[in-house]
mmCIF file of the N, C-alpha and C atoms, coordinates in Angstrom:
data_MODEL
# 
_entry.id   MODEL 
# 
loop_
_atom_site.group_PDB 
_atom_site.id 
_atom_site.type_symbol 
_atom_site.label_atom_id 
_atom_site.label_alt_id 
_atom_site.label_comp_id 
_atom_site.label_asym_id 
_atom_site.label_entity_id 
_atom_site.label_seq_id 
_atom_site.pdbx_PDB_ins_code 
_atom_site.Cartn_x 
_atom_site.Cartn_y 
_atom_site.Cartn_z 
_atom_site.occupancy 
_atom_site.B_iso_or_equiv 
_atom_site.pdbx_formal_charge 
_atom_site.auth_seq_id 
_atom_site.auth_comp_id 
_atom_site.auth_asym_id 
_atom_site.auth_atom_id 
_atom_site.pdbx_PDB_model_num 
ATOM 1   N N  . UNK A 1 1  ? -16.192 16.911  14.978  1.00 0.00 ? 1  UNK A N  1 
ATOM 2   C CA . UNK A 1 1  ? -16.309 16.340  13.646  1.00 0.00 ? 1  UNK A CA 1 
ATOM 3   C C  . UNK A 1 1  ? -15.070 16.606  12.792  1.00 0.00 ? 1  UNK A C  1 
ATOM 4   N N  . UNK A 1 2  ? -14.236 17.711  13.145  1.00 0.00 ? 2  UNK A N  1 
ATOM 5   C CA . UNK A 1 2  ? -12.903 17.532  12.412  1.00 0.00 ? 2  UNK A CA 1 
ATOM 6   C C  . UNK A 1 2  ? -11.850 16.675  12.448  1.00 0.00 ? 2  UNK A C  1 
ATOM 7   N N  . UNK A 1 3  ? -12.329 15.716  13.485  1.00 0.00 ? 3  UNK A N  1 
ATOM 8   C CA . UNK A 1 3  ? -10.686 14.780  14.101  1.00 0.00 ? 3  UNK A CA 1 
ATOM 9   C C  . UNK A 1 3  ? -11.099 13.592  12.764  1.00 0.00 ? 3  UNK A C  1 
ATOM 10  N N  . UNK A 1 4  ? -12.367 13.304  12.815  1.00 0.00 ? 4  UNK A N  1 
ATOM 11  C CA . UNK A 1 4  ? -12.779 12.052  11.620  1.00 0.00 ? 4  UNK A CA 1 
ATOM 12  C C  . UNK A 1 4  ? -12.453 12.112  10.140  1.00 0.00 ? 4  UNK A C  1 
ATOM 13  N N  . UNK A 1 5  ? -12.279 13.282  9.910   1.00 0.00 ? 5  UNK A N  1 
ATOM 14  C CA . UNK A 1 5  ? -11.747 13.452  8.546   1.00 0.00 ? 5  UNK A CA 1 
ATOM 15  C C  . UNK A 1 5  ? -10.206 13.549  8.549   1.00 0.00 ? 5  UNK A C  1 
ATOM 16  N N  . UNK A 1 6  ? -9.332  13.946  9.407   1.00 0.00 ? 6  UNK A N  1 
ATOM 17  C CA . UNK A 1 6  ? -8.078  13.980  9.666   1.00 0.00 ? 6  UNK A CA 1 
ATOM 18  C C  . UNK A 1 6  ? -7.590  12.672  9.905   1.00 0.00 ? 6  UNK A C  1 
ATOM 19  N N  . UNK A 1 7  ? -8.531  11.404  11.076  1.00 0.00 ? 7  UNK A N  1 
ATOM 20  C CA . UNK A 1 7  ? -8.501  10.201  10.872  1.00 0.00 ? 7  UNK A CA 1 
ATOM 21  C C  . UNK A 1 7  ? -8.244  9.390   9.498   1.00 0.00 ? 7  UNK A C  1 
ATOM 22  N N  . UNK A 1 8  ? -9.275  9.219   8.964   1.00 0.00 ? 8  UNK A N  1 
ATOM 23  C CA . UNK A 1 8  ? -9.348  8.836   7.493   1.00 0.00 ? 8  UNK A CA 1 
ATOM 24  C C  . UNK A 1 8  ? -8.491  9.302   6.785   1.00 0.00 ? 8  UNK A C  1 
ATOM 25  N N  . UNK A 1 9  ? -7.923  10.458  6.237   1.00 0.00 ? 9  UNK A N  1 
ATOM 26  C CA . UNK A 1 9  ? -6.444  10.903  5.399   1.00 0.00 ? 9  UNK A CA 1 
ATOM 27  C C  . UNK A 1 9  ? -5.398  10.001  6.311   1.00 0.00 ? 9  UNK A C  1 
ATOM 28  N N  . UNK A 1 10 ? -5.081  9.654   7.455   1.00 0.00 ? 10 UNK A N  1 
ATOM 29  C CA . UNK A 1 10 ? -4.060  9.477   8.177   1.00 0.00 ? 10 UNK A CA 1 
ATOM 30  C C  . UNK A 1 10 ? -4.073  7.428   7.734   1.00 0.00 ? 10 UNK A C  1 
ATOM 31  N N  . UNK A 1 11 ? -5.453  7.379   7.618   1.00 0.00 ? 11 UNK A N  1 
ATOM 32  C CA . UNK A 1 11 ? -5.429  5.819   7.358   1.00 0.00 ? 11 UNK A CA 1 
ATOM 33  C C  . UNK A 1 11 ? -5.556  5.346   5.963   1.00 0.00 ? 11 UNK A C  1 
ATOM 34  N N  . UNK A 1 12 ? -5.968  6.364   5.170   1.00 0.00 ? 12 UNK A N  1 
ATOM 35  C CA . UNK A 1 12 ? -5.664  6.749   3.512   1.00 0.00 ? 12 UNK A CA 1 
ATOM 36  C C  . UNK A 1 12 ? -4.268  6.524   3.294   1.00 0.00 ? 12 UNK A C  1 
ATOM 37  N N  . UNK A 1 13 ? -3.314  7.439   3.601   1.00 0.00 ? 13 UNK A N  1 
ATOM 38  C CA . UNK A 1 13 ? -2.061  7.398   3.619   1.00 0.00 ? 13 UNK A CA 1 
ATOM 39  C C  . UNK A 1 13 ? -1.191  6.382   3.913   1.00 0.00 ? 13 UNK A C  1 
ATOM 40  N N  . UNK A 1 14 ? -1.648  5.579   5.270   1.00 0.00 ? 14 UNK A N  1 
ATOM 41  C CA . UNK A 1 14 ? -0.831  4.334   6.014   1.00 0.00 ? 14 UNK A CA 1 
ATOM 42  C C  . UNK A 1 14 ? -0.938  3.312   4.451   1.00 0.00 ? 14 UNK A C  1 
ATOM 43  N N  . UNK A 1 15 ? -2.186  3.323   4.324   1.00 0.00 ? 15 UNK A N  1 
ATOM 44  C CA . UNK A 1 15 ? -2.891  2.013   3.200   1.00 0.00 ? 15 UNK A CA 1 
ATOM 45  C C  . UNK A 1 15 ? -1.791  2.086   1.924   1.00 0.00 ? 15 UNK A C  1 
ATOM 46  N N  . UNK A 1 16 ? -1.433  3.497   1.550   1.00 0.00 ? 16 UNK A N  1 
ATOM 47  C CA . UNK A 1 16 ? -0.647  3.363   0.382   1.00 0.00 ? 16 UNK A CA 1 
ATOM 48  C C  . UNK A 1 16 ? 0.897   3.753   0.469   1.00 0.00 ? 16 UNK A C  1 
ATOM 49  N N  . UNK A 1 17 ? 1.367   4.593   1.822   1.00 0.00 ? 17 UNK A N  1 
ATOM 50  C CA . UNK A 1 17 ? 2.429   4.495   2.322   1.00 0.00 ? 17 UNK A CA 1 
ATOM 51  C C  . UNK A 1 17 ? 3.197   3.285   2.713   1.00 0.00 ? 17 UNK A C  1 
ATOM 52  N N  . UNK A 1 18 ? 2.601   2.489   3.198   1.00 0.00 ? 18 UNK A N  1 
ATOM 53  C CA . UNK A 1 18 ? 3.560   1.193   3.873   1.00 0.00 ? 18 UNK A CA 1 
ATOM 54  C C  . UNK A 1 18 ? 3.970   0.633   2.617   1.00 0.00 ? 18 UNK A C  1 
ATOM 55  N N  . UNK A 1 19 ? 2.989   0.025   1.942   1.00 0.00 ? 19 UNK A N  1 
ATOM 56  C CA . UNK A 1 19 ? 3.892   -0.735  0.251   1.00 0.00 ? 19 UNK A CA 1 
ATOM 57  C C  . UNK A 1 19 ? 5.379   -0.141  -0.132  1.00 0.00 ? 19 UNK A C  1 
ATOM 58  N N  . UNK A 1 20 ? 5.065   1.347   -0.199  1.00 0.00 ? 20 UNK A N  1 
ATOM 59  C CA . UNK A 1 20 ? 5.785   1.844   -0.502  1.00 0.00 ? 20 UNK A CA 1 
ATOM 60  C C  . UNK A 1 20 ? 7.303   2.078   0.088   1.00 0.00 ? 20 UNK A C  1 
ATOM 61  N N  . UNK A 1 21 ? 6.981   2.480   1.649   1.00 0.00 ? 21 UNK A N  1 
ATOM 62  C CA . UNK A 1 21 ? 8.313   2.706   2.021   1.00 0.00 ? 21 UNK A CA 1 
ATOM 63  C C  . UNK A 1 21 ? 8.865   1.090   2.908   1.00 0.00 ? 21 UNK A C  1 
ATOM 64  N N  . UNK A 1 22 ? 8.221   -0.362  2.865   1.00 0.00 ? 22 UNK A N  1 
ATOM 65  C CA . UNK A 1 22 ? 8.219   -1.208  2.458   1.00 0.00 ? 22 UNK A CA 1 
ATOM 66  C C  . UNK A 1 22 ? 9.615   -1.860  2.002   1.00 0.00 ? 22 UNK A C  1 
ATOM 67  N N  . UNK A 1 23 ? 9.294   -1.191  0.510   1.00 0.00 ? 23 UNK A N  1 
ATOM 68  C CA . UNK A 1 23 ? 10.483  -1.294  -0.333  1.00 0.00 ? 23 UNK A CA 1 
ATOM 69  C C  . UNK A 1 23 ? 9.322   -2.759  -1.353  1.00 0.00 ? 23 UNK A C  1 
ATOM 70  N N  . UNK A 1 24 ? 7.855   -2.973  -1.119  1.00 0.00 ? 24 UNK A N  1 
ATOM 71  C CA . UNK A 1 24 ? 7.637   -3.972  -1.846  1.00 0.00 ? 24 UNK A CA 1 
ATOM 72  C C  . UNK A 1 24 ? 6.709   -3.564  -3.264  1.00 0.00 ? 24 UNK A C  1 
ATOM 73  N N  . UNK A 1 25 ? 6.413   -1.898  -3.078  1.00 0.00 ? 25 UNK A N  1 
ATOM 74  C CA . UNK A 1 25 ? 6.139   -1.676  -4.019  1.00 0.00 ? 25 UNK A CA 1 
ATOM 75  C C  . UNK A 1 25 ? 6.837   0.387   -4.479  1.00 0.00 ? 25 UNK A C  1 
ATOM 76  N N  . UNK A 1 26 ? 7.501   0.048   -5.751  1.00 0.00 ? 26 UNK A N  1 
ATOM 77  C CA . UNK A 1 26 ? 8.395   1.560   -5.949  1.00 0.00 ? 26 UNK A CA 1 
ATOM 78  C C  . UNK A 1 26 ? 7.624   1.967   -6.904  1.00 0.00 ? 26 UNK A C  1 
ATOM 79  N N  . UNK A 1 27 ? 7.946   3.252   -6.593  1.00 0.00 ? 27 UNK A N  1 
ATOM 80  C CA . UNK A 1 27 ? 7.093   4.786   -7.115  1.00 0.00 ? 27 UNK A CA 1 
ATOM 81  C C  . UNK A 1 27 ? 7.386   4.674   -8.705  1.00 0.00 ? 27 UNK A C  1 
ATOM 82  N N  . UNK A 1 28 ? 6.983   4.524   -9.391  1.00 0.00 ? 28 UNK A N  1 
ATOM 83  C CA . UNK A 1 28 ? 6.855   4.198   -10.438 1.00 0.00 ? 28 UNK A CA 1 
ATOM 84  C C  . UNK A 1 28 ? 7.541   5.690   -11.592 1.00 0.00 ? 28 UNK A C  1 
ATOM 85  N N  . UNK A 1 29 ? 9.048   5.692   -11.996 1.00 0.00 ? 29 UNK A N  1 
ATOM 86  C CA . UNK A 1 29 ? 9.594   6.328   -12.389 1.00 0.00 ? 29 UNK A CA 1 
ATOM 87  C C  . UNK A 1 29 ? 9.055   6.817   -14.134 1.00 0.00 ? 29 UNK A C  1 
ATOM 88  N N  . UNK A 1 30 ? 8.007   6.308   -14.930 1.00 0.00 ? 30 UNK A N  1 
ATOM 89  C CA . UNK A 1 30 ? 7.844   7.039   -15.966 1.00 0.00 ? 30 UNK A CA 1 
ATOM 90  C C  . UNK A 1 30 ? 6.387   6.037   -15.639 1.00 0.00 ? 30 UNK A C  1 
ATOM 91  N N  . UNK A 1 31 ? 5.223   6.768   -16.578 1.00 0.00 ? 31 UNK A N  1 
ATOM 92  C CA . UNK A 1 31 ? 3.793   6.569   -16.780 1.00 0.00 ? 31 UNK A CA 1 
ATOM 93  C C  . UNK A 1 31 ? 3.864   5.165   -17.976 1.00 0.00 ? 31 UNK A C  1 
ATOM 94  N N  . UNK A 1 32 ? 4.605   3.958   -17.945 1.00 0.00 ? 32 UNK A N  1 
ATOM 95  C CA . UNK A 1 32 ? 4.591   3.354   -18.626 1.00 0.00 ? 32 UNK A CA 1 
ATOM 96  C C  . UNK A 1 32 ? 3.541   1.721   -18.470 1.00 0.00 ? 32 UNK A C  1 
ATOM 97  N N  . UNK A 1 33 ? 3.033   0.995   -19.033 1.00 0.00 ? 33 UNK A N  1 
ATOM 98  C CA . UNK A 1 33 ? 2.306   -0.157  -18.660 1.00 0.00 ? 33 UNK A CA 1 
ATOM 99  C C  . UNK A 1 33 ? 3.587   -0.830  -17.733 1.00 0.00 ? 33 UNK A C  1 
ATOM 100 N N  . UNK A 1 34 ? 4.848   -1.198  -17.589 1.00 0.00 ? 34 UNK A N  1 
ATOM 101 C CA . UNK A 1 34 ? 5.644   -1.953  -17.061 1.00 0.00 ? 34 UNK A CA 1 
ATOM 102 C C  . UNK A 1 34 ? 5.979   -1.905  -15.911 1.00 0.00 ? 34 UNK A C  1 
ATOM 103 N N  . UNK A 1 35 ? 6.050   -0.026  -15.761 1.00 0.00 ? 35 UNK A N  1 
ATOM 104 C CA . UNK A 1 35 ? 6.099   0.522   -14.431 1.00 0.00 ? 35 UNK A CA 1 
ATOM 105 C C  . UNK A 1 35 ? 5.112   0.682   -13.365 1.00 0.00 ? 35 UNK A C  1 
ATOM 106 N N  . UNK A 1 36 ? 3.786   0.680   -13.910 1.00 0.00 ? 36 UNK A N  1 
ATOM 107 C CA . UNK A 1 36 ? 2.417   0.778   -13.256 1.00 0.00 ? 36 UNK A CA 1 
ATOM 108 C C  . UNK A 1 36 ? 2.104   -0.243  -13.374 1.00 0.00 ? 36 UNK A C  1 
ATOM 109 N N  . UNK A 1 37 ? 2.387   -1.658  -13.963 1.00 0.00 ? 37 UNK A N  1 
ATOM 110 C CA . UNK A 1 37 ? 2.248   -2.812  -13.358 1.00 0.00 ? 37 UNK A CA 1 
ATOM 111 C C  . UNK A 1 37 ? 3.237   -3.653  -12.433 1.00 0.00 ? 37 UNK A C  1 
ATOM 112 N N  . UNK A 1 38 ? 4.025   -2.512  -12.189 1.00 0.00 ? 38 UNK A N  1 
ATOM 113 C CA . UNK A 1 38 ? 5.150   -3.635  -11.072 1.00 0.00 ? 38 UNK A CA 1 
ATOM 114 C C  . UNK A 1 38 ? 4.925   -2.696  -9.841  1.00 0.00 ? 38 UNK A C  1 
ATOM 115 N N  . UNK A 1 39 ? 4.219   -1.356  -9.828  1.00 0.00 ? 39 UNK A N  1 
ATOM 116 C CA . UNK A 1 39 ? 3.861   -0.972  -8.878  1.00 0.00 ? 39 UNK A CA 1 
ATOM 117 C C  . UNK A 1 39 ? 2.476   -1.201  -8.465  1.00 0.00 ? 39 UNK A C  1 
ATOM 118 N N  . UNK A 1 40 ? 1.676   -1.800  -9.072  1.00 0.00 ? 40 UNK A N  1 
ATOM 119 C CA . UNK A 1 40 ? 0.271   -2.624  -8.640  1.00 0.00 ? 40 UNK A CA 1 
ATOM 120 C C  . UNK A 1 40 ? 0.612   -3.807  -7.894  1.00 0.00 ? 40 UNK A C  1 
ATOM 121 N N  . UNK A 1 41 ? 1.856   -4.222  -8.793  1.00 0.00 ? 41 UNK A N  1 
ATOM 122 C CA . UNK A 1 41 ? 1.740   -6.009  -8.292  1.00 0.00 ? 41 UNK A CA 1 
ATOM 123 C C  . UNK A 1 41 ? 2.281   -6.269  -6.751  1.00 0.00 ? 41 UNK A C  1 
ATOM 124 N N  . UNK A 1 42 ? 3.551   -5.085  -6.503  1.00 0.00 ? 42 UNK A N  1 
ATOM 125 C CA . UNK A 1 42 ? 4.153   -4.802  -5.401  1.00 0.00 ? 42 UNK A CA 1 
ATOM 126 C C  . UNK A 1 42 ? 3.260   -4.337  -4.364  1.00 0.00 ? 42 UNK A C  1 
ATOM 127 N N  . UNK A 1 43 ? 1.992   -3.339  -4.746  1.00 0.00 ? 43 UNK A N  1 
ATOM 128 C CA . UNK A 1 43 ? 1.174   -3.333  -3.809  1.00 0.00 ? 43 UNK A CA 1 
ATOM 129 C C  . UNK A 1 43 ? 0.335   -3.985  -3.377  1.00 0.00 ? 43 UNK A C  1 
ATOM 130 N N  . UNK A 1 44 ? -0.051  -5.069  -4.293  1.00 0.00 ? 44 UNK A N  1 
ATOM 131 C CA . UNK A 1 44 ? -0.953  -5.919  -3.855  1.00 0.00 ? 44 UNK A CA 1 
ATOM 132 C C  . UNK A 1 44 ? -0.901  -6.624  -3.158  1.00 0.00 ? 44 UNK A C  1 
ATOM 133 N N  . UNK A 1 45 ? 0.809   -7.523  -3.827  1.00 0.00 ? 45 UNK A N  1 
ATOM 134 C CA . UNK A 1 45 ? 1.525   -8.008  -3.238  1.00 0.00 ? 45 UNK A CA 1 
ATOM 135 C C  . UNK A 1 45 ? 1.677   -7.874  -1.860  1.00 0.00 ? 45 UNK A C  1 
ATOM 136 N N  . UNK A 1 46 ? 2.230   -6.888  -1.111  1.00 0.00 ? 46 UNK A N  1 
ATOM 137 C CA . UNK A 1 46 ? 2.025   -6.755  0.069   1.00 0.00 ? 46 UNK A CA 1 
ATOM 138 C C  . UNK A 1 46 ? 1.059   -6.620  1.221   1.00 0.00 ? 46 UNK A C  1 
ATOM 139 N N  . UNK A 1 47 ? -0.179  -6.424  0.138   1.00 0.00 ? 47 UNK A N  1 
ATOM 140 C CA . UNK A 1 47 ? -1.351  -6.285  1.238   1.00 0.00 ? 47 UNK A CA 1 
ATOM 141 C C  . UNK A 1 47 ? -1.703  -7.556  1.217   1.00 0.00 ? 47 UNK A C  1 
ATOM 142 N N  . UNK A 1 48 ? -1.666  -8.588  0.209   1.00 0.00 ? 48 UNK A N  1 
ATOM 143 C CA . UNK A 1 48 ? -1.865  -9.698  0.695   1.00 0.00 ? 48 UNK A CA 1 
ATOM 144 C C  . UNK A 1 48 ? -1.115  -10.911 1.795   1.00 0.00 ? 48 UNK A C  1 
ATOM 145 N N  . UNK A 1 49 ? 0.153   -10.519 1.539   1.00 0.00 ? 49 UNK A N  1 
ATOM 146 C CA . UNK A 1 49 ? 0.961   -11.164 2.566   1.00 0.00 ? 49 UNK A CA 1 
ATOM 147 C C  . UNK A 1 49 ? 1.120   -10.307 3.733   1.00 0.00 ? 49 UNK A C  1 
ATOM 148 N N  . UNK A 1 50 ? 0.466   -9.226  4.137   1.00 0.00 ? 50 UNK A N  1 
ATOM 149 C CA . UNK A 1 50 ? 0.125   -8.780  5.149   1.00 0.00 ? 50 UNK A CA 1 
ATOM 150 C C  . UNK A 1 50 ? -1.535  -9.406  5.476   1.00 0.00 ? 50 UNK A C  1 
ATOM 151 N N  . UNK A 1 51 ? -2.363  -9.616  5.129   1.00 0.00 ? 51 UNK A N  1 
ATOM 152 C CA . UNK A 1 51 ? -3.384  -10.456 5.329   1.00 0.00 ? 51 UNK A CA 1 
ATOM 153 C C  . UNK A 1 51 ? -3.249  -11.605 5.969   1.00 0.00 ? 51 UNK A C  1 
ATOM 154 N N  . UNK A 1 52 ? -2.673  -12.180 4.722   1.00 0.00 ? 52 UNK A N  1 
ATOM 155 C CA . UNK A 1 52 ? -2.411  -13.745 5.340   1.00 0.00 ? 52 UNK A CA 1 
ATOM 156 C C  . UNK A 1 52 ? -1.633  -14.030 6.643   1.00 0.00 ? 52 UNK A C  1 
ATOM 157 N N  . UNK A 1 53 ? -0.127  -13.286 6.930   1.00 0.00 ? 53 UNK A N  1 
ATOM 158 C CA . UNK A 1 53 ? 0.578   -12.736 8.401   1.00 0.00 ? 53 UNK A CA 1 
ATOM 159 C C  . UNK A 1 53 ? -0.523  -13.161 9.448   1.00 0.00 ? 53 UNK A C  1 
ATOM 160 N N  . UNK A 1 54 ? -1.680  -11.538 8.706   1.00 0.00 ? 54 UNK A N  1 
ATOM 161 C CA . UNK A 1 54 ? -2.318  -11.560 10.050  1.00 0.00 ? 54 UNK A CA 1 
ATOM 162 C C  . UNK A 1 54 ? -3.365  -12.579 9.832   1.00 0.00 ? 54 UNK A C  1 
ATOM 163 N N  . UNK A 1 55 ? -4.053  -13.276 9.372   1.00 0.00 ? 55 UNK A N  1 
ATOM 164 C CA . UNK A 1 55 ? -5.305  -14.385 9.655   1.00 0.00 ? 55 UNK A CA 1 
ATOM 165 C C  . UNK A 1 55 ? -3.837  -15.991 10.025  1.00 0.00 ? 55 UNK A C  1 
ATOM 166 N N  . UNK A 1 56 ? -2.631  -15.913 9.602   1.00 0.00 ? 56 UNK A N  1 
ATOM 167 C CA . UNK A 1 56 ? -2.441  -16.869 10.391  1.00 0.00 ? 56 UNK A CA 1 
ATOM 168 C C  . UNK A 1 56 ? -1.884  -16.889 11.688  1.00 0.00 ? 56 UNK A C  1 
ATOM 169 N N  . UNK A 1 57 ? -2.171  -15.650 12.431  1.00 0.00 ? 57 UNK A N  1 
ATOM 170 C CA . UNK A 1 57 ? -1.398  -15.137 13.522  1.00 0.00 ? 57 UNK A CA 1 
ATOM 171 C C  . UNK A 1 57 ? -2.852  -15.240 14.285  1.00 0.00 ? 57 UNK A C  1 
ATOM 172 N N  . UNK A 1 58 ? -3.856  -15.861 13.725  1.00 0.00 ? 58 UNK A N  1 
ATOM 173 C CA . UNK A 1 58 ? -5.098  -15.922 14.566  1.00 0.00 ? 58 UNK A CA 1 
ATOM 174 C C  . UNK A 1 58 ? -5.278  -17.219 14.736  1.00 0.00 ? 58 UNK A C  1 
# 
């Protein structure tokens, strides 16, 4: 039962790591609305055109 929780952090991490090192969404340099919305949009951003990739690769 310890490998499943070590699992999950490892796929926690991938989910918000890739945007990031990416380059499609950056670490957001001060707590401002401008900066935490270009690092939402960048992440979203990428999980959706990683979606779409993969449903048209089907």
């Amino acid at each position: 039962m310890k490998v499943i929780p070590i699992i999950v952090l490892v796929i926690i991490a991938l989910f918000f790591l890739l945007p990031i090192l990416s380059g499609s969404a950056s670490i957001p340099e001060d707590i401002s609305a401008r900066e935490i919305g270009w690092f939402i949009g960048g992440f979203v951003g990428y999980w959706i055109d990683a979606l779409k990739t993969m449903f048209s690769a089907l």
